[in-house]
C-alpha positions in Angstrom: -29.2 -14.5 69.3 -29.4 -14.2 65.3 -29.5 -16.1 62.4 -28.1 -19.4 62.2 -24.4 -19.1 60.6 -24.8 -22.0 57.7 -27.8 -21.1 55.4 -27.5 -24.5 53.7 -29.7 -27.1 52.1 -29.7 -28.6 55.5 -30.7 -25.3 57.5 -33.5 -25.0 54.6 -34.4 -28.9 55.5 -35.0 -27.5 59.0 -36.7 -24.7 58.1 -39.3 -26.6 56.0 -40.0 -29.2 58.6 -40.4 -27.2 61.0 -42.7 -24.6 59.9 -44.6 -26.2 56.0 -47.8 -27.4 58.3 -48.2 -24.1 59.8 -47.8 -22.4 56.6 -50.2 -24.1 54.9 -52.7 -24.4 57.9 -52.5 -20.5 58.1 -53.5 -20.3 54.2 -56.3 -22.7 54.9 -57.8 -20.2 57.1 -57.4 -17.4 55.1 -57.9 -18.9 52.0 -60.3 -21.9 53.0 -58.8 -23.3 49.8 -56.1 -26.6 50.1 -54.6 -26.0 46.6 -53.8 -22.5 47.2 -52.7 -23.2 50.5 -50.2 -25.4 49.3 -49.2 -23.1 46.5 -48.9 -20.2 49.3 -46.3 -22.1 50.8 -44.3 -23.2 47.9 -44.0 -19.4 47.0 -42.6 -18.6 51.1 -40.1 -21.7 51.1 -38.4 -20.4 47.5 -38.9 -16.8 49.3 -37.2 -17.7 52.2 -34.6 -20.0 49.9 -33.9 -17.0 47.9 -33.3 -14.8 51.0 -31.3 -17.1 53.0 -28.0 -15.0 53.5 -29.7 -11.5 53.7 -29.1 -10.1 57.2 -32.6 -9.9 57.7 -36.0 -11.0 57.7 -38.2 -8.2 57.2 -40.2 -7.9 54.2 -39.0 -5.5 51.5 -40.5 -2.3 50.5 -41.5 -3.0 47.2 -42.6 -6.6 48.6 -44.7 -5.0 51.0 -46.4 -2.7 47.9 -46.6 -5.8 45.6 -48.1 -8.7 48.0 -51.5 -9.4 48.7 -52.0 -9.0 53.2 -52.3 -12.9 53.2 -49.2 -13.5 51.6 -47.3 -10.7 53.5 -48.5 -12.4 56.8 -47.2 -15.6 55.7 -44.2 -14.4 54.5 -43.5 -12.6 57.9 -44.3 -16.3 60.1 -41.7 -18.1 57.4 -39.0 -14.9 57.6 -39.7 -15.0 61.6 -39.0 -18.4 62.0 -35.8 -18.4 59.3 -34.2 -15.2 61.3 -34.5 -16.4 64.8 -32.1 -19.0 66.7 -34.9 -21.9 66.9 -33.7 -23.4 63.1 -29.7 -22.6 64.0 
């Protein structure tokens, strides 16, 4: 169906509530550290803040050359969950 039309504080409320606990569950497995779990998804939200009226939620190149593989795969769940209908 596509992205929600309103990328608003509100859609960002959503987005956060919905998926923060998987985030950070998903960096306490790779990392096995809860401070840099919680960092990990700090940097995805303002990621997926930042991004909120691109048309899409792949990663970009230069992303994909700069990130470490843990952060791309959590980037991808948050940008996933942001460009789908579940959150509109």
């Amino acid at each position: 169906m596509g992205p929600p039309k309103e990328r608003d504080e509100g859609w960002f409320t959503g987005l956060y509530v919905a998926e923060y606990a998987n985030v950070v569950r998903y960096g306490l497995r790779r990392l096995a550290d809860s401070d840099a779990s919680a960092e990990l998804a700090q940097e995805v939200f303002v990621v997926a803040w930042r991004r909120r009226n691109e048309k899409t939620g792949e990663l970009l190149a230069h992303e994909r050359l700069t990130l470490s593989p843990v952060r791309i795969s959590a980037y991808q769940v948050i940008l996933d969950a942001a460009w789908t209908d579940r959150l509109g």
